[in-house]
SEBAMI-116364 format. One record per residue (C-alpha): y, x, z. Coordinates in nm, 2 decimals, always signed. Example, Ala and Ser with C-alpha at 12.3 -4.5 7.8 and 13.67 -1.06 7.14 Angstrom:
// residues 2
<seti><y>-0.45</y><x>+1.23</x><z>+0.78</z></seti>
<seti><y>-0.11</y><x>+1.37</x><z>+0.71</z></seti>
This chain:
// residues 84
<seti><y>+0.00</y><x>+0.00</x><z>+0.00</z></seti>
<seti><y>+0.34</y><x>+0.16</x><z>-0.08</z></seti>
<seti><y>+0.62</y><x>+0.22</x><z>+0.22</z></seti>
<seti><y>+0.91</y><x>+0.01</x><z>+0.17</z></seti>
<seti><y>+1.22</y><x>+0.26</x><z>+0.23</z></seti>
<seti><y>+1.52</y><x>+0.03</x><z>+0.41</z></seti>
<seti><y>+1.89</y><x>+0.15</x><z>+0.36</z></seti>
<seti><y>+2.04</y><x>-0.04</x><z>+0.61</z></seti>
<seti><y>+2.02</y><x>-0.26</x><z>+0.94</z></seti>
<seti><y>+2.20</y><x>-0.55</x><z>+1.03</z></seti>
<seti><y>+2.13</y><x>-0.55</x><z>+1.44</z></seti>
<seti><y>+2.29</y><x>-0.82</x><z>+1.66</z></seti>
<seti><y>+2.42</y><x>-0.69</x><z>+1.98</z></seti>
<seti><y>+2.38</y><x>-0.89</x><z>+2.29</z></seti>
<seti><y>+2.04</y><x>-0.91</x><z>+2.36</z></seti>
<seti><y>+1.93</y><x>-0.66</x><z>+2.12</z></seti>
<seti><y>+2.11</y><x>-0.37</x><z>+2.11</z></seti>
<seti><y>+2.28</y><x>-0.41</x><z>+2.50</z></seti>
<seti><y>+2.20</y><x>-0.76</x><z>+2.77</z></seti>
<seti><y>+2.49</y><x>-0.76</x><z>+2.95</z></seti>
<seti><y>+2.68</y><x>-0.44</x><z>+3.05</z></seti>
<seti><y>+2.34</y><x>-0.21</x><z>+3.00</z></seti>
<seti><y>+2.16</y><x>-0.05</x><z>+2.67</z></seti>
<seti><y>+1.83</y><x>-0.19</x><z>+2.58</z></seti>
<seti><y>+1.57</y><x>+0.09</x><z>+2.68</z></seti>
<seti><y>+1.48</y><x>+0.27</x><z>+2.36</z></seti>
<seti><y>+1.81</y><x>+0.11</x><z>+2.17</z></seti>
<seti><y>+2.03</y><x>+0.45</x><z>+2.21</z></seti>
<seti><y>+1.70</y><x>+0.68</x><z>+2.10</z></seti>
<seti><y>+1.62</y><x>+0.45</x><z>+1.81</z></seti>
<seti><y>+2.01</y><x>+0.44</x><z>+1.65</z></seti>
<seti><y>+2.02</y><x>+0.80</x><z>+1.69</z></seti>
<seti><y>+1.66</y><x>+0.85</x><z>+1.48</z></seti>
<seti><y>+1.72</y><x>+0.63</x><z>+1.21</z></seti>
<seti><y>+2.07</y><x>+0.73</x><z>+1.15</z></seti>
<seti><y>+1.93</y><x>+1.10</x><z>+1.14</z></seti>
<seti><y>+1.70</y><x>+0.98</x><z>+0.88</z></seti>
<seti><y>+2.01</y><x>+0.83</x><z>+0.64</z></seti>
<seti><y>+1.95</y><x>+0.45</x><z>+0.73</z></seti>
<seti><y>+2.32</y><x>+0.27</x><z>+0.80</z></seti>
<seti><y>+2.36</y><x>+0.07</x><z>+1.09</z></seti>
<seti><y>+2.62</y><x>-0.25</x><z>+1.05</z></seti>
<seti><y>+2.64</y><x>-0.47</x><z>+1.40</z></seti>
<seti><y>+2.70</y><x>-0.82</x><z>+1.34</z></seti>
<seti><y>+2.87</y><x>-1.02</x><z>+1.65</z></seti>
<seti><y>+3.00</y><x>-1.42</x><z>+1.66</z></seti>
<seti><y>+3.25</y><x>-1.31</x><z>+1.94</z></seti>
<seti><y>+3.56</y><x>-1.41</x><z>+1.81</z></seti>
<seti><y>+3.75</y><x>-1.31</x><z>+2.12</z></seti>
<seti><y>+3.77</y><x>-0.95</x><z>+2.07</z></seti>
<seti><y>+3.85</y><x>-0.76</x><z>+1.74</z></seti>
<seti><y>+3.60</y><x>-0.57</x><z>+1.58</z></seti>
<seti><y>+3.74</y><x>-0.22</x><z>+1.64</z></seti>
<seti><y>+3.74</y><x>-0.37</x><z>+2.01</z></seti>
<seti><y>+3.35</y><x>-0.44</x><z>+1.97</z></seti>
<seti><y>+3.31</y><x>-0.10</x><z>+1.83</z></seti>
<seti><y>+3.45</y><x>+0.06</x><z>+2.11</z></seti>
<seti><y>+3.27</y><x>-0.09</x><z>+2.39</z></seti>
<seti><y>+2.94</y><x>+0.04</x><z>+2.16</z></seti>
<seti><y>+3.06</y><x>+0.36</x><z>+2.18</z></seti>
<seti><y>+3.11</y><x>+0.30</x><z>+2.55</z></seti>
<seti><y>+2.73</y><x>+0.27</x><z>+2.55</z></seti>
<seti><y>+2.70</y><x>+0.65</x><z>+2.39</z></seti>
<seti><y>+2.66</y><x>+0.49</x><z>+2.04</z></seti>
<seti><y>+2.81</y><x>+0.73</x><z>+1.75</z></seti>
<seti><y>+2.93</y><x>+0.41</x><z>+1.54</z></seti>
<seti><y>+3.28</y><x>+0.37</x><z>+1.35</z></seti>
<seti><y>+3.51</y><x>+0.07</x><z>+1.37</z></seti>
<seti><y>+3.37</y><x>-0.02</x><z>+0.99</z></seti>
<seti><y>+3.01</y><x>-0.04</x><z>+1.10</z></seti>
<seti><y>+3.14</y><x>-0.38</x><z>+1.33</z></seti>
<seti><y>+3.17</y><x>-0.72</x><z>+1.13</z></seti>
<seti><y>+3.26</y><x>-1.01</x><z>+1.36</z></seti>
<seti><y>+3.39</y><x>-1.36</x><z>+1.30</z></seti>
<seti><y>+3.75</y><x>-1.25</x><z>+1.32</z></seti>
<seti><y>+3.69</y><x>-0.96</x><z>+1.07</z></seti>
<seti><y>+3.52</y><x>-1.19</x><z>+0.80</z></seti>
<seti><y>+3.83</y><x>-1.42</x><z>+0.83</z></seti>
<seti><y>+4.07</y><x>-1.18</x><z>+0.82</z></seti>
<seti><y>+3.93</y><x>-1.03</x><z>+0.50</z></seti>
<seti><y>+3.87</y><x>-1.39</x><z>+0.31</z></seti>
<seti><y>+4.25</y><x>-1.50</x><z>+0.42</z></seti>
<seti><y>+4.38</y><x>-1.11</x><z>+0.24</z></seti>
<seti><y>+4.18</y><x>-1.17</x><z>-0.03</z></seti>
């Protein structure tokens, strides 16, 4: 059977990559091994309280190596449709 090579992952945050104010056990270890191996990460969130660089920063917080790009969140998909 051939491997199918992904590109990319679309993770959710609360409750998959963090619950509450602490990492998932094995979340930090498996971010850091498949970006090594070229995958892209993009976290998706429904919080439309804070802004995405604001979501990206509390990742971080959690000793995540992600940009404020690799955040899309309700806000941010709005924003972009209304410049459009």
């Amino acid at each position: 059977m051939k491997k199918k090579k992904y590109s990319a992952i679309l993770a959710d945050l609360d409750g998959t990559l963090h619950r509450g104010g602490a990492l998932i056990p094995g979340a930090k270890e498996a971010y850091e091994e498949l970006s090594r191996k070229g995958i892209k990460w993009l976290f998706l969130s429904n919080n439309a309280a804070r802004t995405a660089p604001d979501i990206a920063t509390r990742i971080r917080q959690f000793g995540l190596d992600v940009s404020d790009d690799q955040v899309v969140n309700s806000t941010s998909v709005l924003f972009q449709a209304i410049s459009e």
